[in-house]
MDAnalysis code that builds the backbone (N, CA, C; Angstrom):
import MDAnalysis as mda
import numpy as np

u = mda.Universe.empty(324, n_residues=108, atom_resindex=np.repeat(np.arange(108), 3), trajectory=True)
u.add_TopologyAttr("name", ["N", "CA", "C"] * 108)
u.add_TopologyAttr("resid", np.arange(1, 109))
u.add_TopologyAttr("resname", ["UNK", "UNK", "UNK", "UNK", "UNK", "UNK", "UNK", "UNK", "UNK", "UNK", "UNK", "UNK", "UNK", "UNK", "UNK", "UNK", "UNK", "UNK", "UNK", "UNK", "UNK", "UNK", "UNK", "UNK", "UNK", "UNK", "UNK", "UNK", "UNK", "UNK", "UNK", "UNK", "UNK", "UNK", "UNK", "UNK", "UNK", "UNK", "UNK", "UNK", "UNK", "UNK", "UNK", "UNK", "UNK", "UNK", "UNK", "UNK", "UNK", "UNK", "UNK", "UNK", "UNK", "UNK", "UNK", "UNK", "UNK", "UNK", "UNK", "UNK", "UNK", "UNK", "UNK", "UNK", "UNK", "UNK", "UNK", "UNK", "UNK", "UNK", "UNK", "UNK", "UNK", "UNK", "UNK", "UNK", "UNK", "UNK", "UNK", "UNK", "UNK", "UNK", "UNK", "UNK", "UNK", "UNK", "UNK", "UNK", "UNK", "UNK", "UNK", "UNK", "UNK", "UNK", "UNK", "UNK", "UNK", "UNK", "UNK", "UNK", "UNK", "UNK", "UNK", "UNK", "UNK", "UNK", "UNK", "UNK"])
u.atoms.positions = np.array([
    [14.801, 20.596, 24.319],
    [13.977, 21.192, 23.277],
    [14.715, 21.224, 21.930],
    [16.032, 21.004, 22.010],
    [16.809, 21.220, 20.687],
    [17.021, 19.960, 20.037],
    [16.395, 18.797, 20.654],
    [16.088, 17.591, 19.699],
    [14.572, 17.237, 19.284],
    [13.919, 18.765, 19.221],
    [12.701, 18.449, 19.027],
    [12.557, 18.803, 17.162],
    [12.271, 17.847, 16.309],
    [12.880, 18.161, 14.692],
    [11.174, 17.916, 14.286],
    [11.547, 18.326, 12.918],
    [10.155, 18.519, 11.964],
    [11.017, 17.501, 10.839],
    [10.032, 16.454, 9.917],
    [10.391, 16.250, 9.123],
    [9.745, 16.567, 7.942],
    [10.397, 16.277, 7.032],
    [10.127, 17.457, 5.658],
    [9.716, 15.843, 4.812],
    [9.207, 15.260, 3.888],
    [9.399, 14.303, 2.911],
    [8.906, 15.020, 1.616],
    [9.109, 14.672, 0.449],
    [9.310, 15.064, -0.997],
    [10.055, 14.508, -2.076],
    [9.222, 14.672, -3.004],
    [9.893, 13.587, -4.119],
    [10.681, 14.561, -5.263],
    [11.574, 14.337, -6.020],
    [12.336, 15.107, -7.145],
    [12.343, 14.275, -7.980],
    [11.994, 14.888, -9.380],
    [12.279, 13.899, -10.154],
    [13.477, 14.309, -10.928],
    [14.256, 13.074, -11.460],
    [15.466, 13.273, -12.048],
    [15.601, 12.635, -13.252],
    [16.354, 13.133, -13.936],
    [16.772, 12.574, -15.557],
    [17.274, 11.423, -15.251],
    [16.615, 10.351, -16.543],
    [16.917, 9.007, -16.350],
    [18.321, 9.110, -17.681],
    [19.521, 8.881, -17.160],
    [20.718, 8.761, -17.730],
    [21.759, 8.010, -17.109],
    [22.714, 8.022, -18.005],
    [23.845, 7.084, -17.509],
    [25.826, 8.343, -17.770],
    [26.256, 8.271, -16.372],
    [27.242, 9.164, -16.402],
    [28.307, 8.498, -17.174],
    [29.178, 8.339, -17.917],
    [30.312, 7.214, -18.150],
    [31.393, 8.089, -18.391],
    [32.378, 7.914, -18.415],
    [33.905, 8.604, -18.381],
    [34.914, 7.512, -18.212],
    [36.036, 7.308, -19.477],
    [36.959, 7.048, -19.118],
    [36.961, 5.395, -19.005],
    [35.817, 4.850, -19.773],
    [35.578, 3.431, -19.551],
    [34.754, 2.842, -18.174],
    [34.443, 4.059, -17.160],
    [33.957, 3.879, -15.823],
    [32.541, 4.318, -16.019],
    [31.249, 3.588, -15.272],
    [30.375, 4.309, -14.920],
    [30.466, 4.964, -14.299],
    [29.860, 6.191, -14.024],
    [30.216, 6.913, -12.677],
    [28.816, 6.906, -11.665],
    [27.724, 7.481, -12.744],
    [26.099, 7.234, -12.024],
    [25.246, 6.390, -13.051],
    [24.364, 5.959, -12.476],
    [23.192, 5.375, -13.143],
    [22.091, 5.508, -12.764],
    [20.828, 6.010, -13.390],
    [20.177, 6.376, -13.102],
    [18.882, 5.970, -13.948],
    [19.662, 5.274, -14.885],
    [18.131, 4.731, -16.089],
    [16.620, 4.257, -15.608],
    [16.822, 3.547, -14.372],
    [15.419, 2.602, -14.297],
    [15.062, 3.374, -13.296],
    [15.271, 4.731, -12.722],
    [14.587, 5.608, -11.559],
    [14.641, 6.867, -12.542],
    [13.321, 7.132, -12.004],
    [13.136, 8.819, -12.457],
    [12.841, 9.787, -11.570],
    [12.625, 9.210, -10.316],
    [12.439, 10.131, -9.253],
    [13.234, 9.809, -7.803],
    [13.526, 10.994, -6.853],
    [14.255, 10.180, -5.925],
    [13.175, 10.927, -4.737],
    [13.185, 9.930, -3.659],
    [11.973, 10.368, -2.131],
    [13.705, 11.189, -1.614],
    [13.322, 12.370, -0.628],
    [14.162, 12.745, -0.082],
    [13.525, 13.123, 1.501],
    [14.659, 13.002, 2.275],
    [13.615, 13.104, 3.380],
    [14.979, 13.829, 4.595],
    [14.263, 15.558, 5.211],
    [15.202, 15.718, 5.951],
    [14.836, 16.291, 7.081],
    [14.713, 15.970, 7.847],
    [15.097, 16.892, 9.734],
    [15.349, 18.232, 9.788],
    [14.741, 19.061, 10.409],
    [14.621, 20.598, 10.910],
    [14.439, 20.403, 12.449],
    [15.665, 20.937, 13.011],
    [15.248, 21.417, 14.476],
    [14.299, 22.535, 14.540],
    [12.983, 22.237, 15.171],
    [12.001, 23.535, 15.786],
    [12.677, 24.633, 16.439],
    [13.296, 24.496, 17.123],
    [14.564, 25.187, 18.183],
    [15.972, 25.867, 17.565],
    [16.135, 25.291, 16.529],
    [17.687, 25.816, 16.441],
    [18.127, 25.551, 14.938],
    [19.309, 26.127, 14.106],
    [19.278, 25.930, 13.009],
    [19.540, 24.551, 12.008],
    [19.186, 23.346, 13.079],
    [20.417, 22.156, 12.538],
    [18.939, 21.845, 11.882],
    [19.572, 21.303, 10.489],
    [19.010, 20.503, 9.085],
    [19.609, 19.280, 8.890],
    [18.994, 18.583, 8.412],
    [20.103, 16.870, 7.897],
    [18.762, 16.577, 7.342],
    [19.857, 15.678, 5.923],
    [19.248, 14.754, 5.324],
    [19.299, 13.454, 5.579],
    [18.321, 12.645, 6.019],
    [18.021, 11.545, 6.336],
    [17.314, 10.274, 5.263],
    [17.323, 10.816, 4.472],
    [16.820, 9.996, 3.285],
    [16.921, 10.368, 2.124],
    [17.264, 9.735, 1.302],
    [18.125, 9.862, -0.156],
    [17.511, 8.818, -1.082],
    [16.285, 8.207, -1.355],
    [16.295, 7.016, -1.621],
    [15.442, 6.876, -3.403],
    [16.392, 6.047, -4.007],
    [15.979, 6.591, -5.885],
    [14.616, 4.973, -5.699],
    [13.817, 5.622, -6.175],
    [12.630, 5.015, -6.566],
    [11.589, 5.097, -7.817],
    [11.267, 3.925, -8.263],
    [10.749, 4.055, -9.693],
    [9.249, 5.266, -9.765],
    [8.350, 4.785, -8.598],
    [6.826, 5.696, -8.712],
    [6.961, 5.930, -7.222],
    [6.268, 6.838, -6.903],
    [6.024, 7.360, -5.578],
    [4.604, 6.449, -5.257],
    [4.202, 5.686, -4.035],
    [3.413, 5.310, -3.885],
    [3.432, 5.693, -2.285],
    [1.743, 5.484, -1.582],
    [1.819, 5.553, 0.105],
    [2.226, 4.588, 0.240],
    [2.381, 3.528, 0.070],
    [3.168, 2.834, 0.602],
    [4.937, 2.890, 1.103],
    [5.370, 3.130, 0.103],
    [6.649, 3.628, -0.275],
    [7.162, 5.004, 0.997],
    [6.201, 5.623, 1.366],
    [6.276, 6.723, 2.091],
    [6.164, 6.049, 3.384],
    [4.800, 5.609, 3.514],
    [4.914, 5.378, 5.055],
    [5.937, 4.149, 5.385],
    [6.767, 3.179, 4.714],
    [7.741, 2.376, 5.087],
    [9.177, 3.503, 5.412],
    [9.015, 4.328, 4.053],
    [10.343, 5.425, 5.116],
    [9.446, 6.217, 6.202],
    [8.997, 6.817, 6.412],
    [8.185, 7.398, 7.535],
    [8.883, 6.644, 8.694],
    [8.467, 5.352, 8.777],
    [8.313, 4.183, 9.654],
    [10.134, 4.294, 10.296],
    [11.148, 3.863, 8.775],
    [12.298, 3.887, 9.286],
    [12.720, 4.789, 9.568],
    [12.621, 6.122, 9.436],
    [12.776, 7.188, 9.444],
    [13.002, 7.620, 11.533],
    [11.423, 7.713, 11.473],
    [11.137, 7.745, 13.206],
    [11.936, 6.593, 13.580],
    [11.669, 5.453, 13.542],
    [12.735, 4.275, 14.677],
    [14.446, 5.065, 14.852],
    [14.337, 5.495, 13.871],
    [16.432, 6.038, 13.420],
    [16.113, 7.429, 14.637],
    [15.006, 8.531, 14.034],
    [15.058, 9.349, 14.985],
    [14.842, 9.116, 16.333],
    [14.305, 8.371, 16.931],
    [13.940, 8.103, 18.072],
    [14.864, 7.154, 18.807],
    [15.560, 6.949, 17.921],
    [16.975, 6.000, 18.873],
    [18.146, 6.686, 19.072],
    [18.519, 8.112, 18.239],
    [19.278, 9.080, 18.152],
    [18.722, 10.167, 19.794],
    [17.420, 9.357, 20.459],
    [17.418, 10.554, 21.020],
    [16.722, 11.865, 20.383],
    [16.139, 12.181, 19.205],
    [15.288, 12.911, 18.984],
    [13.900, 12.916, 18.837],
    [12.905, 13.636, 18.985],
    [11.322, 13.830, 18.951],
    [10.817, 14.444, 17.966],
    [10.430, 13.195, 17.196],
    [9.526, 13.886, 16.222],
    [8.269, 14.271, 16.364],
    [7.794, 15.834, 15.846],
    [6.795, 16.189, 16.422],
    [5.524, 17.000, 15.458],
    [6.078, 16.835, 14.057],
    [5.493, 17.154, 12.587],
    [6.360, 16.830, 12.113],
    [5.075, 16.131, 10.892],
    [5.576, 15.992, 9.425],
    [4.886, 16.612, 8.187],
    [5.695, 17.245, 7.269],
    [5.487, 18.257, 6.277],
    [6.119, 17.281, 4.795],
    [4.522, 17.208, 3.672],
    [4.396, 16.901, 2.926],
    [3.456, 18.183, 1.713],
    [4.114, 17.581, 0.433],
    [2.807, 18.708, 0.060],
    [1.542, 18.088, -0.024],
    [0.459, 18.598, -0.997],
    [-0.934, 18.266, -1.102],
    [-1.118, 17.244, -2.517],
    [-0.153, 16.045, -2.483],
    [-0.845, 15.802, -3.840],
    [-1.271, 14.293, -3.459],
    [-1.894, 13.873, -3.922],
    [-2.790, 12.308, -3.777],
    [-2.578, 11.419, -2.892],
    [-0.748, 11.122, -3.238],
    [-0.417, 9.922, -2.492],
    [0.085, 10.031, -1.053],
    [0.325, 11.547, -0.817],
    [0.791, 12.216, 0.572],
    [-0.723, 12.419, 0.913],
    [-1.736, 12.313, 0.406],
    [-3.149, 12.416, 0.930],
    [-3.027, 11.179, 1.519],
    [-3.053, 10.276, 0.780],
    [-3.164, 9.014, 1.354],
    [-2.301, 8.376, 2.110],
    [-1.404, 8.997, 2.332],
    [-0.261, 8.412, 3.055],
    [-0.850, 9.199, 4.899],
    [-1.426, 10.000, 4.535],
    [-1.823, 10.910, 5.965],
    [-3.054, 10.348, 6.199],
    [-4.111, 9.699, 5.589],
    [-4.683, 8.783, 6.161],
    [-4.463, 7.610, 6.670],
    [-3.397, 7.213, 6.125],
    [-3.124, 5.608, 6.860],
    [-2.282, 5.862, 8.112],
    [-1.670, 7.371, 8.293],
    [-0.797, 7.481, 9.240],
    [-2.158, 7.500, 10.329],
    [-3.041, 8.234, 10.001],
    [-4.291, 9.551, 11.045],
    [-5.406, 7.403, 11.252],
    [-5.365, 6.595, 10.537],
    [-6.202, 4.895, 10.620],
    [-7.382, 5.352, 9.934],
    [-7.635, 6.452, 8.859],
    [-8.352, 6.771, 7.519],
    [-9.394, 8.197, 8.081],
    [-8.579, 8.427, 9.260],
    [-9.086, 9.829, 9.783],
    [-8.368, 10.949, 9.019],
    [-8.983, 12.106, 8.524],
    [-8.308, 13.142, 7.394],
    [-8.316, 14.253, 8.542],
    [-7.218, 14.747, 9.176],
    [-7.178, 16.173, 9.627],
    [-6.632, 17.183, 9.070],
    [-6.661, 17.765, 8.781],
    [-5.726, 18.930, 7.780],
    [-5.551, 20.633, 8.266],
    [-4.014, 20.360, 8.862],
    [-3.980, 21.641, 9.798],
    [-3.774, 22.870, 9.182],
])
């Protein structure tokens, strides 16, 4: 029961800048303004992890359900069960839960 996880997905958006110091870049960040983040909750017990980190220009369903996709294969070869996924309510997580549901809308 303690590999039974919830996943969380959500987008942040971040300042498009460039870190430099010392003649070095350090970050770059110009051509992304938002990053998908995506992390694991045990139902059972207190373990959290981030499983996805990934800087992307627009949030699209597409974009979601391809991590979705890699997401589960990674969990499910680790030996864990995914058993919900938690998005908020805005358009493209609408649509991303229809293509998951084959354009069936349930909303728990």
């Amino acid at each position: 029961m303690k590999r039974t996880v919830l996943l969380i997905l959500d987008k942040v958006y971040i300042q498009r800048k460039i870190d430099y110091a010392s003649g070095n870049i350090l970050s770059a960040s110009e051509n992304y303004g938002t990053v998908l983040l995506g992390m694991v909750s045990s139902l059972c017990s207190i373990y959290q992890d981030f499983v996805l980190i990934k800087l992307i220009n627009r949030l699209a369903s597409e974009i979601l359900r391809y991590s979705f996709d890699e997401i589960n294969k990674l969990i499910l070869e680790i030996g864990y069960q995914l058993v919900r996924i938690s998005v908020d309510n805005n358009a493209v997580n609408r649509k991303f839960y229809k293509e998951l549901g084959d354009g069936k809308w349930r909303h728990l």
